[in-house]
C-alpha positions in Angstrom: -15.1 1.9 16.6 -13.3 -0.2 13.7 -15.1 -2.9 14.4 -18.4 -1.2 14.9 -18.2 -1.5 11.1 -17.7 -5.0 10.6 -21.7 -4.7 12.0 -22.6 -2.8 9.6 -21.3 -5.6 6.8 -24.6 -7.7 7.3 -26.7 -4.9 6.4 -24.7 -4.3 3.7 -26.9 -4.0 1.0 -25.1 -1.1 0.3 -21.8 -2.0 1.0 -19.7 -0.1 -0.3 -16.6 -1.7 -2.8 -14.3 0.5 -4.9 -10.8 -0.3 -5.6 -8.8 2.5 -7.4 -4.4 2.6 -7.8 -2.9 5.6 -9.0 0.6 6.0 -10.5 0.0 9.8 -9.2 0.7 8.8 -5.5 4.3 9.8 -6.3 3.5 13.2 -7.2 3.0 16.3 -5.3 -1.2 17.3 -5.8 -2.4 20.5 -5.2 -2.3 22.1 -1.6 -5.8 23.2 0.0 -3.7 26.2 2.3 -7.0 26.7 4.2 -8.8 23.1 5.9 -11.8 25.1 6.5 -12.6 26.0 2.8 -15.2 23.4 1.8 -13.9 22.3 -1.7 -16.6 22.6 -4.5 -17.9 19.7 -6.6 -17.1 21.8 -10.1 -13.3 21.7 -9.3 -12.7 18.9 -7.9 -15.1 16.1 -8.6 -13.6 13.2 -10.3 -14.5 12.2 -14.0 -15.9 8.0 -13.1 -14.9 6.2 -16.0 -17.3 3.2 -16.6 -17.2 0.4 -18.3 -19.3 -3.1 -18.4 -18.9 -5.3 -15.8 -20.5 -8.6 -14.4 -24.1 -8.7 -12.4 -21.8 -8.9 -8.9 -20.3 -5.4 -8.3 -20.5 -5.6 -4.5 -17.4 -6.2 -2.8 -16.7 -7.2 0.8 -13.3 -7.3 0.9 -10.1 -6.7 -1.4 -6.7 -8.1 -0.6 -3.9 -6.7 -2.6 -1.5 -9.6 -3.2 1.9 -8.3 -4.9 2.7 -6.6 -8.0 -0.9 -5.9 -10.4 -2.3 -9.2 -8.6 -5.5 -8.4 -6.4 -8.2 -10.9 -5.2 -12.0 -9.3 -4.5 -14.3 -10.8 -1.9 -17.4 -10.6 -3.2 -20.8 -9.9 -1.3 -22.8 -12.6 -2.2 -20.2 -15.2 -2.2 -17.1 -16.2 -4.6 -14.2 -14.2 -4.9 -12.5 -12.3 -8.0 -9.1 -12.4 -9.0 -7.1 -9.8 -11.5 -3.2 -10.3 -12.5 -3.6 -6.9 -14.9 -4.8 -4.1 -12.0 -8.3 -5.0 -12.5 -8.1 -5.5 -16.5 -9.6 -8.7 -16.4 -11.4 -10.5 -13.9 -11.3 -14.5 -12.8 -14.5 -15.6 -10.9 -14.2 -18.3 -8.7 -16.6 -20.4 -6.2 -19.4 -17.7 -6.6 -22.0 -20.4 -7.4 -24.3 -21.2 -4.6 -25.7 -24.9 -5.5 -21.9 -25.8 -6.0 -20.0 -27.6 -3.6 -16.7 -25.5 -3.6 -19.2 -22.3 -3.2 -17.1 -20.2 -0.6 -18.6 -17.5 1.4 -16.2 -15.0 3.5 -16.2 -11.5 4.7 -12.8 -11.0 4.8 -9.3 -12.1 3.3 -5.8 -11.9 3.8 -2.2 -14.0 2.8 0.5 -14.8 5.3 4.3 -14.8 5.3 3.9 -19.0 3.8 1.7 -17.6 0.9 -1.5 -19.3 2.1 -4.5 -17.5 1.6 -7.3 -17.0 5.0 -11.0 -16.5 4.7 -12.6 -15.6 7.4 -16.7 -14.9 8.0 -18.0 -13.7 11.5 -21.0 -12.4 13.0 -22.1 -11.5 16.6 -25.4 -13.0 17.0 -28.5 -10.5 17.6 -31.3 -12.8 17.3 -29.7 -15.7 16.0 -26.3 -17.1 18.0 -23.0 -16.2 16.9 -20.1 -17.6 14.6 -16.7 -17.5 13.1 -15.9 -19.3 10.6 -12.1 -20.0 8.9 -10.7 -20.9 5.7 -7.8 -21.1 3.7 -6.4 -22.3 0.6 -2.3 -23.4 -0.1 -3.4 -23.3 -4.0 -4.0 -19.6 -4.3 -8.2 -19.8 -4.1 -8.4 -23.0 -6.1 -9.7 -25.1 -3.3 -10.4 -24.0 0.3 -10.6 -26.2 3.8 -12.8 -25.0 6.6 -13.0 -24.8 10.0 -15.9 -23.5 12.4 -14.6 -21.9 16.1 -17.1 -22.1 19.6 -17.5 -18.7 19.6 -17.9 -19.1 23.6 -14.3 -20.0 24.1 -12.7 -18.3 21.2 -14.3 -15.8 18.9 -11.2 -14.8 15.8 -13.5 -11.4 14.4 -11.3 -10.3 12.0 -7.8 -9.9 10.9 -5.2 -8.0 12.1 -2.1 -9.1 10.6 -1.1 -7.4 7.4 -0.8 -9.6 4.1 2.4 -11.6 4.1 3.2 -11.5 7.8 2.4 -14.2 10.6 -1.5 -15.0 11.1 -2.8 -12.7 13.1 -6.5 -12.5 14.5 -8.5 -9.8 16.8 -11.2 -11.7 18.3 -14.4 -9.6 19.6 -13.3 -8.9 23.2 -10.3 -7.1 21.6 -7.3 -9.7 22.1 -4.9 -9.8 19.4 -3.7 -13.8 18.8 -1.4 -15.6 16.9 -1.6 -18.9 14.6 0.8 -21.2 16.5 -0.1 -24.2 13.7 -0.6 -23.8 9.9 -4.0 -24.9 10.5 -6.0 -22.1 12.0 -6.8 -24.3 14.9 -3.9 -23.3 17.7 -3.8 -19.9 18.9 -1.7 -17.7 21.3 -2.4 -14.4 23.1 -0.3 -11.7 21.9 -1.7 -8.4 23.7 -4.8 -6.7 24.1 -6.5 -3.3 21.9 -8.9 -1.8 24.7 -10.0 0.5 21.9 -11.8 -2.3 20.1 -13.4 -4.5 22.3 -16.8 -4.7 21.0 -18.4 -6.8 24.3 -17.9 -3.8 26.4 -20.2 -0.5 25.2 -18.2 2.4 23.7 -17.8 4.6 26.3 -15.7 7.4 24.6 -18.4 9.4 22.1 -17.6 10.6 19.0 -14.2 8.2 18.2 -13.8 5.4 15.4 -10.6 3.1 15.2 -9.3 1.9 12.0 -6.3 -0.3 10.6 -6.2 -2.4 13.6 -6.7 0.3 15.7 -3.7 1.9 14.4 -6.0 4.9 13.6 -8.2 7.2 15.1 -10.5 9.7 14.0 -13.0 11.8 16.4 -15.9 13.5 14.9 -14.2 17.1 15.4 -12.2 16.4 12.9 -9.0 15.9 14.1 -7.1 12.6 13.0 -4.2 10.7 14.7 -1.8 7.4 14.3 -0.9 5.3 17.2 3.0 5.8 18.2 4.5 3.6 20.2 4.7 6.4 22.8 0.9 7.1 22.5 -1.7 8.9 19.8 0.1 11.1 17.5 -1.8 14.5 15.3 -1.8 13.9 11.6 -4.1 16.8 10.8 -7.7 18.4 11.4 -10.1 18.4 9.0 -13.1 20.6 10.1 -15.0 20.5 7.0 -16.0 16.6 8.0 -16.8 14.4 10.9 -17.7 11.3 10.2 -14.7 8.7 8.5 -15.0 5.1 6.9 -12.0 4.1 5.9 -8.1 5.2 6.5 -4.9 3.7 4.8 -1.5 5.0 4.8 0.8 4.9 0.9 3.4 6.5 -0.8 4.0 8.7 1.7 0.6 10.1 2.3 -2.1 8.8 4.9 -5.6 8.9 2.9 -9.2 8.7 4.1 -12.7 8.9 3.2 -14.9 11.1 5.3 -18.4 13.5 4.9 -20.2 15.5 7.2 -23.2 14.0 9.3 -24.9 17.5 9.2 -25.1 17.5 5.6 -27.9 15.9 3.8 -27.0 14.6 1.0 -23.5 14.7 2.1 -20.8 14.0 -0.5 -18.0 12.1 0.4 -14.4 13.5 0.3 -11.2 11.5 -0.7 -8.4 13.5 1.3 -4.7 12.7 1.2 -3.3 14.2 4.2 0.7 14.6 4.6 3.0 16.9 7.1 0.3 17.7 8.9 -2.1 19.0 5.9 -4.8 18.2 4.1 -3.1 18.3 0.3 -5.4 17.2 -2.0 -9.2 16.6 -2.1 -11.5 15.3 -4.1 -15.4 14.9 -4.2 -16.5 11.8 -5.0 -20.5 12.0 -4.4 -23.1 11.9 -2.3 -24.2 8.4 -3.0 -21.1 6.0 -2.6 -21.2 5.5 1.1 -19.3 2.9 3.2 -15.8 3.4 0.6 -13.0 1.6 2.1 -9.3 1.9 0.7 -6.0 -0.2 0.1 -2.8 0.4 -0.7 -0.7 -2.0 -2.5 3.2 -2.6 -2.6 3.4 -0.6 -5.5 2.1 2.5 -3.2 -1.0 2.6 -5.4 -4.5 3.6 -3.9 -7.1 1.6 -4.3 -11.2 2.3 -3.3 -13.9 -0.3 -2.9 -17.7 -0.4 -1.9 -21.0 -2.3 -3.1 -20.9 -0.7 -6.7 -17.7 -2.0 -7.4 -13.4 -1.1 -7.4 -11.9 1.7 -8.6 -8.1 2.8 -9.1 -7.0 6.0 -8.9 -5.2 8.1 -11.4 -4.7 11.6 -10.5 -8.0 13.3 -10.2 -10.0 10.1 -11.8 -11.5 7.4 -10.6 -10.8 4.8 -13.0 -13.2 1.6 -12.8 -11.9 -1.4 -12.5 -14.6 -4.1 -11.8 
């Protein structure tokens, strides 16, 4: 499930964070003709262009504001903000014995440009929490609140950047800000899919984007319709995803095979129903999630850093 994931955040010591953009996602890549043909590593593996970067590479989250502006949630507190695609770098409330230290999981912007911070946890051996903040001065100071998880449990968010405040909580109910405090909430309907206080009982299926899509472990990915789950393609070669996004046209994900070991990861951009182009990023970069910004640029993320793509590179970006 999607938010079987957000479990695997605090054991995230190798989360992964890589942002990439890519002017290319305008242009036609090559076609694989056959899904079945497992691409090799010596023609398609990327060329990963590093470059120095600070101690904090890990990345929880990455919210893709507008134009080359992007702000990175970082791992062990702080976030990171770029107006150049990831050129330069501005860290902010990353120091723990500080007071304005801020520590979040996840981050988005609604439709009054105010940025939310949220942190949640289920409780295993220690009770659960959620935990809300937000900031009218683009990151420069942040208020708080804390929620009783036993009456009302926000998990993550479900809104997309610039639109109306919207929450899934952990039974799976979708529900709006009604205030433009984080404190009143309404209902707004109900994702069965990803309800994480029931057990999964459907094997083999993962949920991502807000449930908007689905991948099942024989390969075969689909989008949710308003009419019901719609094929995008089947990719045989893999069965396992972490991440989906949909830009320029093209739906991307990043997937391997569980069978494998070591298993490299694959970078697919799937359109009319095809797999169109692949690339191999490695064996070792697991947990990569993706973005796409309003310029229809691609960006990766996990807990060795951000990278943009550019064609069949990699670029690094923080």
């Amino acid at each position: 499930m999607l938010l079987a994931q957000a479990f695997r955040q605090h054991r995230f010591l190798l989360v992964v964070t890589l942002s990439c953009l890519s002017s290319s996602c305008n242009t036609e890549p090559k076609q694989i003709k056959n899904d079945e043909r497992v691409p090799t590593a010596s023609t398609t593996k990327p060329k990963l262009v590093h470059k120095p970067t600070g101690p904090d590479k890990a990345v929880h989250d990455l919210l893709t504001v507008n134009g080359d502006t992007l702000i990175a949630v970082k791992w062990d507190g702080g976030i990171a903000l770029t107006t150049d695609a990831g050129l330069h770098w501005q860290n902010l409330h990353d120091q723990s014995q500080k007071r304005d230290f801020l520590y979040i999981k996840y981050l988005t912007i609604d439709q009054h440009h105010v940025l939310w911070g949220l942190d949640s946890w289920p409780g295993i051996h220690e009770p659960a929490y959620s935990r809300l903040a937000y900031s009218t001065d683009f990151g420069k100071t942040w208020k708080r609140h804390e929620f009783d998880t036993h009456t009302f449990f926000p998990y993550e968010f479900y809104s997309l950047p610039g639109k109306p405040l919207q929450v899934l909580t952990y039974s799976g109910v979708v529900s709006q800000m009604q205030d433009r405090l984080g404190k009143k909430w309404k209902p707004v309907k109900n994702v069965a899919e990803l309800d994480n206080s029931v057990n999964d009982t459907i094997p083999g299926d993962a949920y991502f984007s807000g449930g908007h899509f689905k991948f099942l472990e024989s390969g075969q990915l689909f989008f949710r319709a308003v009419n019901g789950w719609k094929p995008l393609a089947t990719v045989r070669f893999i069965n396992a995803v972490d991440n989906v996004c949909s830009c320029a046209g093209s739906t991307f994900l990043v997937g391997y095979n569980r069978a494998v070991s070591p298993t490299p990861y694959y970078l697919l951009q799937v359109a009319k129903g095809q797999v169109r182009d692949t690339i191999i990023i490695s064996g070792e970069d697991e947990q990569i999630h993706l973005r796409c910004d309003n310029k229809e640029r691609l960006w990766l993320f996990n807990y060795k850093g951000i990278w943009m793509k550019a064609g069949k590179k990699l670029q690094y970006r923080y």
